[in-house]
C-alpha positions in Angstrom: 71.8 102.9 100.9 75.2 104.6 101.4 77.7 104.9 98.3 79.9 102.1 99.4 76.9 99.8 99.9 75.4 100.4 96.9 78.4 99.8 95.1 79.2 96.4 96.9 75.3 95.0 96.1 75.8 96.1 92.2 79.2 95.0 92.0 77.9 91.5 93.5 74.7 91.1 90.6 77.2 91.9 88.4 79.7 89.3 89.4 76.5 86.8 89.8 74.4 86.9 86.9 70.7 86.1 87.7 70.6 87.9 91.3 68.4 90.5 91.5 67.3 92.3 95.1 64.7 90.9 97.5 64.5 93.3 100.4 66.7 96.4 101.3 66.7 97.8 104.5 68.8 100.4 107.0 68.1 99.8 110.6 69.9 102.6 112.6 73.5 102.5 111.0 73.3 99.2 109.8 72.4 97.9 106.4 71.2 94.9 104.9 70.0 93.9 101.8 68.6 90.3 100.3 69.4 88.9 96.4 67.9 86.1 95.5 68.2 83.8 92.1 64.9 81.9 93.3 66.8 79.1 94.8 69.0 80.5 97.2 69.5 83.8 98.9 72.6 85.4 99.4 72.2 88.4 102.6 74.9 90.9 102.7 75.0 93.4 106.0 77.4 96.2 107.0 77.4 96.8 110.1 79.6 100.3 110.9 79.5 99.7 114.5 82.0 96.2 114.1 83.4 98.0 110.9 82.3 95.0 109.1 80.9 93.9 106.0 79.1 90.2 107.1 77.9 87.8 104.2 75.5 85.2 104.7 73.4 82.6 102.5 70.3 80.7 103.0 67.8 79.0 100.5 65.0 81.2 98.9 62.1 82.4 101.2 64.2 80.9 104.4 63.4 82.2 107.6 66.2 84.8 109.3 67.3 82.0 111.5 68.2 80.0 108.7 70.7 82.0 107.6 74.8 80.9 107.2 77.1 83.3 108.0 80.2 82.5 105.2 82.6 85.3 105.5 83.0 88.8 107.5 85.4 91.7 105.8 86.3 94.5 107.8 86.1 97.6 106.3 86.3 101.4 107.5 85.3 104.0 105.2 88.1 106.8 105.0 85.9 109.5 103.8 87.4 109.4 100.3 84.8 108.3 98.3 86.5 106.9 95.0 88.8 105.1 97.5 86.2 103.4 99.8 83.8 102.3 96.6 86.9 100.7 95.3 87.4 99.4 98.5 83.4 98.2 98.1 84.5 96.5 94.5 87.2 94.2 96.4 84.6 93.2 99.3 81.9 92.5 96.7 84.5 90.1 95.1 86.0 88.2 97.9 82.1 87.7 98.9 81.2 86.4 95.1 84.3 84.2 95.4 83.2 82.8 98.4 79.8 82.7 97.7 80.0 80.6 94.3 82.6 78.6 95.9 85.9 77.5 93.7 85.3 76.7 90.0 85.8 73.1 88.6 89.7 72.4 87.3 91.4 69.7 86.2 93.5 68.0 88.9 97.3 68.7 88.3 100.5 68.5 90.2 100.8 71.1 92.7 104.7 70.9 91.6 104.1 71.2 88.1 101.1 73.9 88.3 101.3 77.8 88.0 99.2 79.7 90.3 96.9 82.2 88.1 97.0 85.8 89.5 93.0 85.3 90.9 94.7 82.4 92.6 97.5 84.2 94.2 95.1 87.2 95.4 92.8 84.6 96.9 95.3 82.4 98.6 95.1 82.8 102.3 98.4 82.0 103.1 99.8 84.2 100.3 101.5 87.4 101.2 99.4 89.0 98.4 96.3 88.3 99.9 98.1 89.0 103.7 99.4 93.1 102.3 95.8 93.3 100.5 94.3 92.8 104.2 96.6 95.3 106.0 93.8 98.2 105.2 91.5 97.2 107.2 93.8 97.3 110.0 95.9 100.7 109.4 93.6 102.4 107.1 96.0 104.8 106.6 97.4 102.0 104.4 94.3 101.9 101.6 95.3 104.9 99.1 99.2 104.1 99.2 98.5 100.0 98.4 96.1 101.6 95.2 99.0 103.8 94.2 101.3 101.1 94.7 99.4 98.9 92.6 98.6 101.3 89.9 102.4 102.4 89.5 103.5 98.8 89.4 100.8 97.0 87.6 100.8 94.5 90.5 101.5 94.1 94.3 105.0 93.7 95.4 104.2 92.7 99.0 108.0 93.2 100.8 108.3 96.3 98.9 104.8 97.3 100.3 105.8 97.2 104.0 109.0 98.3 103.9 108.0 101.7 101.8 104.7 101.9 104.0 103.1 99.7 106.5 106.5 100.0 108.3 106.1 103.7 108.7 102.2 103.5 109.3 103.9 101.3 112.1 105.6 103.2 113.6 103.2 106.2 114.4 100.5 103.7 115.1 103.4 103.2 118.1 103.9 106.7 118.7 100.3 108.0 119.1 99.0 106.2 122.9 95.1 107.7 121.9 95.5 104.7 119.0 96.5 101.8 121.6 92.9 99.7 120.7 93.9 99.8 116.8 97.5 99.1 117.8 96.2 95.7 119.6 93.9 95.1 116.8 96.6 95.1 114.5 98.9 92.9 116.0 96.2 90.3 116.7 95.7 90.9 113.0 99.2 89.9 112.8 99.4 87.1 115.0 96.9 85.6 112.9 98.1 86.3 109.2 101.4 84.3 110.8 99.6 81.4 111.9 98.0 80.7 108.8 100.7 82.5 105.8 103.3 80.7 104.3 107.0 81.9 104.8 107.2 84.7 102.4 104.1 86.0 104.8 105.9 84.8 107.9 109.0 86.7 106.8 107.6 89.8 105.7 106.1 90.0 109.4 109.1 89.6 111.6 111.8 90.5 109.2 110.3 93.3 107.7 107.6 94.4 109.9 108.4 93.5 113.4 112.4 94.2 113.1 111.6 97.9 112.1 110.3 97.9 115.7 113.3 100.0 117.3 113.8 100.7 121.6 113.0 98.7 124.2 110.0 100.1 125.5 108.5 99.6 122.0 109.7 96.2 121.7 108.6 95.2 125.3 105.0 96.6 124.2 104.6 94.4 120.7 105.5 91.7 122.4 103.3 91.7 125.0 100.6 91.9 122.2 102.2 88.4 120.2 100.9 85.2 120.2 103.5 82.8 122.2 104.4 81.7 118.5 105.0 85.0 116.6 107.1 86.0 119.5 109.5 83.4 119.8 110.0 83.4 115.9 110.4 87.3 116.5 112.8 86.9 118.9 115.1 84.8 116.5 114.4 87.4 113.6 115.7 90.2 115.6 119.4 88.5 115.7 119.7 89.2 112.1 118.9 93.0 112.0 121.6 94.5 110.4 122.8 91.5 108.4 122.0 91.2 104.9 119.9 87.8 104.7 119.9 85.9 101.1 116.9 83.5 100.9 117.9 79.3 100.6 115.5 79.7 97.4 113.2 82.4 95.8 109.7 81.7 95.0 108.3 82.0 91.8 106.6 85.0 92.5 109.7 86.8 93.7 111.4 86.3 90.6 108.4 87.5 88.4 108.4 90.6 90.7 112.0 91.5 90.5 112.5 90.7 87.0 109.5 93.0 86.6 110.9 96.1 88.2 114.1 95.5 86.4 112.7 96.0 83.4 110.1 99.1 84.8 113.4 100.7 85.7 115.0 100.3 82.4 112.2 101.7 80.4 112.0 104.8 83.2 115.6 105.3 82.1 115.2 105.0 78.5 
């Protein structure tokens, strides 16, 4: 098995205690390899050709038709190996997430309940999980987002795309030979809008989308939008150049500026 592989199947025993591995195989570039607990099977395939990692389940000694297919990651290695086996690490979670499903909790008020971090970094709609997703789209994207993280002990999603996905934007725009990644990323886009709540939603038109400059440019990304993302582009775009304050911070916001407050007061001191 390659590194990453490897690494994403031990990483997944060791977030699911009592799996050990069936089968292994490599057929051409693609592997696969089968855990089993005895009473259900959990089949895990990267496939380099889709630049995907595919996760399925089944019940023990089922068939390969019997198979469910529960989640596909993609994933491009970068050549840098400490990068893409942490890269592996984060697959071999989302896929243990998914695969155990959510964990039993008391019921509480959604208005009276903190999200844990695990919760944040696994909401769909969150920007978190959105600016965690952007790698595998621009992977140019992967080692800045680990620095990023490292230096701030967290993810500061805004502050992620206006510091890098914005200029990984613009050359994706400026190099024609990269026009198949550039479509793939805004269908990436139009879909992280459809289903993100508005701290996603603003971070993509506000942020992302209004660092788009010329009209050539802007004619091109908007051919690429869903009918959605472009009409609620075409509204962001009258406030470039305005300074914007939000009706209401989120939670999250707040943590992450009262945060680098205090980072920059202990650089200082």
């Amino acid at each position: 098995m390659s590194v990453f592989f490897d690494a994403a199947i031990s990483r997944f025993m060791e977030n699911n205690k009592g799996f050990a591995v069936a089968s292994a195989e490599t057929n051409g570039t693609q592997e696969t390899c089968i855990l089993t607990n005895g009473s259900q099977n959990a089949k895990i395939v990267y496939s380099p050709d889709i630049k995907r990692f595919i996760l399925l389940r089944g019940d023990a000694n089922c068939s390969e038709n019997d198979y469910t297919e529960l989640q596909s990651y993609l994933y491009e290695p970068t050549g840098e190996d400490a990068a893409d086996v942490r890269e592996a690490y984060s697959v071999a979670n989302e896929f243990s997430e998914t695969f155990g499903g959510p964990a039993p909790m008391t019921i509480i008020p959604q208005a009276s309940r903190k999200l844990s971090k695990k919760e944040r970094d696994s909401d769909e709609s969150s920007a978190v999980y959105f600016v965690n997703r952007i790698p595998g789209v621009l992977p140019e994207c992967r080692e800045p987002l680990l620095l990023h993280k490292e230096y701030f002990d967290m993810l500061l999603p805004n502050k992620f795309c206006e510091e890098v996905v914005v200029s990984a934007v613009a050359r994706l725009l400026s190099d024609k030979s990269r026009k198949p990644q550039a479509e793939q990323f805004f269908a990436f886009l139009n879909k992280m809008y459809d289903s993100g709540d508005m701290d996603v939603k603003s971070i993509i038109t506000m942020t992302i989308l209004n660092s788009i400059t010329g009209e050539e440019r802007i004619e091109y990304v908007d051919s690429l939008l869903s009918d959605t993302l472009k009409k609620s582009w075409k509204s962001a775009r009258r406030f470039i150049g305005k300074q914007v304050k939000p009706e209401k911070e989120s939670k999250y916001k707040q943590m992450s500026d009262q945060y680098r407050a205090q980072l920059m007061q202990n650089l200082q001191k």
